[in-house]
N, C-alpha and C positions, 0 to 999 in steps of 0.2 A: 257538303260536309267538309269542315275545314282540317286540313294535314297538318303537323306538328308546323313544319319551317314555312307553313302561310299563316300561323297564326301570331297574331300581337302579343297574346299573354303569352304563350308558352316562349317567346322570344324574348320578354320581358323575364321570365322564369328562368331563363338560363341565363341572363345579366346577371340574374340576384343568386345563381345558384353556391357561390361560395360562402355568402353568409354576412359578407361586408356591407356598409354604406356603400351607395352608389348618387350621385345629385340628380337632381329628376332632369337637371342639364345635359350632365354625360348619358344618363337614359334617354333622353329623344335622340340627343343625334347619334346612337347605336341602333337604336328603331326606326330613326327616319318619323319620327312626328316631334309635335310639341311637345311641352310641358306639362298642357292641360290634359292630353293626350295620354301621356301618361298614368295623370294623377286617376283619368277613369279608367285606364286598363289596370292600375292597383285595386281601385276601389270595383272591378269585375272579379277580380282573383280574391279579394277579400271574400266577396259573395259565394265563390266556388268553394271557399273553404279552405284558404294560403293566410297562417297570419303574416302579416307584412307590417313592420314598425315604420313607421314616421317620425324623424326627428329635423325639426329648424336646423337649417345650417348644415346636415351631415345629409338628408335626402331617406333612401328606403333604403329595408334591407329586411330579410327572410331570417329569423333566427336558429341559427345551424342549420342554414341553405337551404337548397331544394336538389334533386335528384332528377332531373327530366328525363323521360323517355330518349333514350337514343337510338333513333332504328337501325342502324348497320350494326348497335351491338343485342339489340333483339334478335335480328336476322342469326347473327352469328352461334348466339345462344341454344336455337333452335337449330339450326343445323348442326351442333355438337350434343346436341343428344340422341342425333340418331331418326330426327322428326323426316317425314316424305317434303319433299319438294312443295315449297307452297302453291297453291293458284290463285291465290293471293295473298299479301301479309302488307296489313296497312297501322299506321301509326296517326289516333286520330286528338283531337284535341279533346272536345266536351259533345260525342254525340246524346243525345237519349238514354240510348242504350246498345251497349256494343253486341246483344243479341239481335235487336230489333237490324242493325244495321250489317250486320253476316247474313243472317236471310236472304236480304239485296244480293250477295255475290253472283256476279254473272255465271264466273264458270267455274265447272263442274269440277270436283275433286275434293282437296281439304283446304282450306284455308282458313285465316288467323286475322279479326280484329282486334288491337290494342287502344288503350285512352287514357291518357292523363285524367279522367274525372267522365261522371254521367250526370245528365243533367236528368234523367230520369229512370234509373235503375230500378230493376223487380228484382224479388224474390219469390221464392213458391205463393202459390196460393195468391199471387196477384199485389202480395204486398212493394210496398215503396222500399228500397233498399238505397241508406243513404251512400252516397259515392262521391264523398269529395276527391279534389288533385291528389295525389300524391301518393296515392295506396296503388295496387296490382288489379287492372281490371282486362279482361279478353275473352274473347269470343270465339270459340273454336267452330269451323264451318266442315261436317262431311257428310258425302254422299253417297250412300248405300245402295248396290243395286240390287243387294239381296239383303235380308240379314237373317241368321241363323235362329232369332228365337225374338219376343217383342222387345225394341230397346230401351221399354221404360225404364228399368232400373239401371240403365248403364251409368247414371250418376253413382252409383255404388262402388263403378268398377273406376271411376274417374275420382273418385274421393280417396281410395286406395293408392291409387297410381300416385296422385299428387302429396301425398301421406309418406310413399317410401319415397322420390324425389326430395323432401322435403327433410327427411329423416337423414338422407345421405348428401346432407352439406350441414347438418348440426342442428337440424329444429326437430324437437322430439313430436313430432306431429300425430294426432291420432284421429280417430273418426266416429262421427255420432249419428246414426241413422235420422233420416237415411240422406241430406246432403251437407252437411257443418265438419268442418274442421278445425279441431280443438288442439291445446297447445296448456297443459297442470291446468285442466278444466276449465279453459277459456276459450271464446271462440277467436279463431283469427281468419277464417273465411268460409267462404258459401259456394255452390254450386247450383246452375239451372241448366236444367236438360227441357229443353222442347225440339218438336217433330213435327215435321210437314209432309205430307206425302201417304202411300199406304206403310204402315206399321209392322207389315209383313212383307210386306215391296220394296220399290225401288222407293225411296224416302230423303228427305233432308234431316239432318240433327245437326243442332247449336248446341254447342257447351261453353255455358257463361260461366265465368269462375271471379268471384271476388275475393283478393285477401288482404287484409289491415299490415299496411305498415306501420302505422301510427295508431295511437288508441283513438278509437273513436267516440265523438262526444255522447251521440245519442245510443240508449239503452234499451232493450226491450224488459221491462220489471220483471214478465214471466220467463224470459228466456236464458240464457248463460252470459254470465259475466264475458264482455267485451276481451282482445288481446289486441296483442301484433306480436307482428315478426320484430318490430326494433327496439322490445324491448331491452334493459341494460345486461341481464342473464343471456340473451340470444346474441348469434354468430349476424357479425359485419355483413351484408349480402348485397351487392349491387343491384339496385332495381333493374337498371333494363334487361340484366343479365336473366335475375328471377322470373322476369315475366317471359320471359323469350323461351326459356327453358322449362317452366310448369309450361309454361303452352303445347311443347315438343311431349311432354310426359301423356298431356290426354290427347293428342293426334295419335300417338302411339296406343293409345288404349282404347279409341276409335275402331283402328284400325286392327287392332289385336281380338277386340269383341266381333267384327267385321268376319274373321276368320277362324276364329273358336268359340265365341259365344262368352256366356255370363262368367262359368264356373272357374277359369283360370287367372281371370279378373278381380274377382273375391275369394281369392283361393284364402288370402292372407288378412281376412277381414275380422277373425278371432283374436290373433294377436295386435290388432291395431282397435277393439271395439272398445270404445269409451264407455260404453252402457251396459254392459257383459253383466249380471249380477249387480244390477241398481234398480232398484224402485223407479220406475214411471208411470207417467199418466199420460195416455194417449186420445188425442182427439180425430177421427176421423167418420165424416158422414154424417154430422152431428150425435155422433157416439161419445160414450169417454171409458175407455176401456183403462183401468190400473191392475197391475202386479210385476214382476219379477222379470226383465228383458234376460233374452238368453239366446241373443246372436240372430241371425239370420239363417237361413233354409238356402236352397239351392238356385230359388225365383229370388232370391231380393227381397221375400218377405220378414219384416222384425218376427222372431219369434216372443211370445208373451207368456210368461206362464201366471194364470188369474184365478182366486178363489173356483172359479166355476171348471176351471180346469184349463191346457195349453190352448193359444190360439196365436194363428199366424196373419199378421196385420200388411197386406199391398201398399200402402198409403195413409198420410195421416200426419201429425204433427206430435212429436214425443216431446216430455219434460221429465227433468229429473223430480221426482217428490222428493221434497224437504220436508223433514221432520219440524214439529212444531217448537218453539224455545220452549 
């Protein structure tokens, strides 16, 4: 797995990170290769999802820059909010996926992978999550040697956490059962929780967390309008800073569900719930259950209130109903 300063693009990425021309001349001999060299480590970064201009006579250049990962100001980040001591904290280029690869961590504790981009990102239910460069991707690694109740739903308590984190530097964040986080009814990131181990035991959990700095191209018809964080109404935020510090927000919330459980975690999920009194349609188990959402319960379950009367839904995939033109 390649680190940020072994890798060519991302070293290429921080040439270009101001926004200027640069000659594909002055780029190899900063790189240490050719020319040709370079024109395919553009045309790889093209691929990941960087647009890069080409012009005769002036060389590349990234239009209003690029942001790279910096890992001493990840680190730093995380340590100023108060995160545990890592056992690990890596800064990777384009793995797969930065869940698949926290899993791997040797040793035991909590620990934190980062990536400029995935080359093959999920989301629930197995789907493809696109993950180009230059958005917020990481992996949070811990391990439980007990835990107080099942931690399927801790996505709930980590949706929350990174909601008020997010709230307290200017982004009005809120939360949509049961893993999206919305921003005037848009999505601007995701969350995956998976678990290894016994459920009630000593166990592993990863917390994937994706969120948009830039809008992203591809849409799902049925789901919520696309966001980011950089839009021109939102606060200025330094990526490596952002990443380093939600990361710090759900080790904390890890570690806080570790030793109180669900209910302190969602204490605050009323006043952050994007669905409180909206029509939905929910699909789970090949069901499709519609009517009235009305918060969650004490387990993490959406509560539903439906023609046939209340019911409270573990799992599933919600949408907002739209009314017809």
């Amino acid at each position: 797995m390649e680190h940020l300063d072994q890798n060519t693009e991302t070293r290429l990425l921080r040439a270009l990170s101001d926004g200027r021309f640069a000659s594909g001349t002055v780029l190899g001999q900063h790189l240490g290769i050719g020319r040709a060299g370079v024109a395919r480590a553009v045309s790889r970064l093209r691929q990941a999802g960087v647009r890069i201009d080409a012009v005769r006579g002036r060389g590349y250049r990234i239009p209003g820059g690029y942001a790279a990962l910096d890992p001493a100001a990840v680190r730093r980040a995380w340590e100023a909010v108060g995160a545990p001591p890592p056992s690990r904290l890596e800064c990777l280029y384009r793995p797969p996926s930065t869940n698949a690869d926290a899993f791997r961590t040797a040793a035991r504790g909590t620990g934190v992978v980062f990536a400029e981009g995935q080359a093959a990102g999920r989301g629930r239910l197995g789907r493809a999550w696109a993950s180009p460069l230059g958005n917020i991707y990481f992996s949070v690694v811990h391990d439980f040697d007990a835990v107080p109740e099942p931690p399927a739903p801790l996505a709930l308590g980590v949706a929350v956490a990174l909601a008020h984190g997010l709230r307290g530097v200017g982004v009005p964040a809120r939360v949509k059962w049961p893993n999206d986080l919305l921003v005037a009814g848009c999505k601007i990131g995701g969350i995956l929780t998976e678990l290894r181990g016994d459920p009630l035991g000593p166990c592993r959990v990863v917390m994937g967390v994706g969120l948009n700095r830039q809008m992203p191209e591809v849409t799902d018809p049925r789901g919520l309008p696309p966001g980011a964080l950089s839009e021109p109404q939102g606060p200025e935020l330094d990526r490596s800073w952002l990443a380093g510090a939600a990361a710090g927000w759900v080790a904390l919330a890890a570690r806080r569900f570790e030793a109180h459980g669900l209910a302190p975690l969602i204490a605050d999920w009323p006043a952050l719930d994007a669905l409180h009194g909206q029509t939905v349609e929910l699909e789970a188990a090949g069901r499709t259950t519609r009517g009235i959402a009305r918060g969650i319960d004490e387990h993490g379950r959406l509560r539903v209130e439906t023609d046939q009367g209340p019911v409270a839904l573990a799992s599933g995939e919600a949408h907002l109903q739209r009314s017809a033109p």
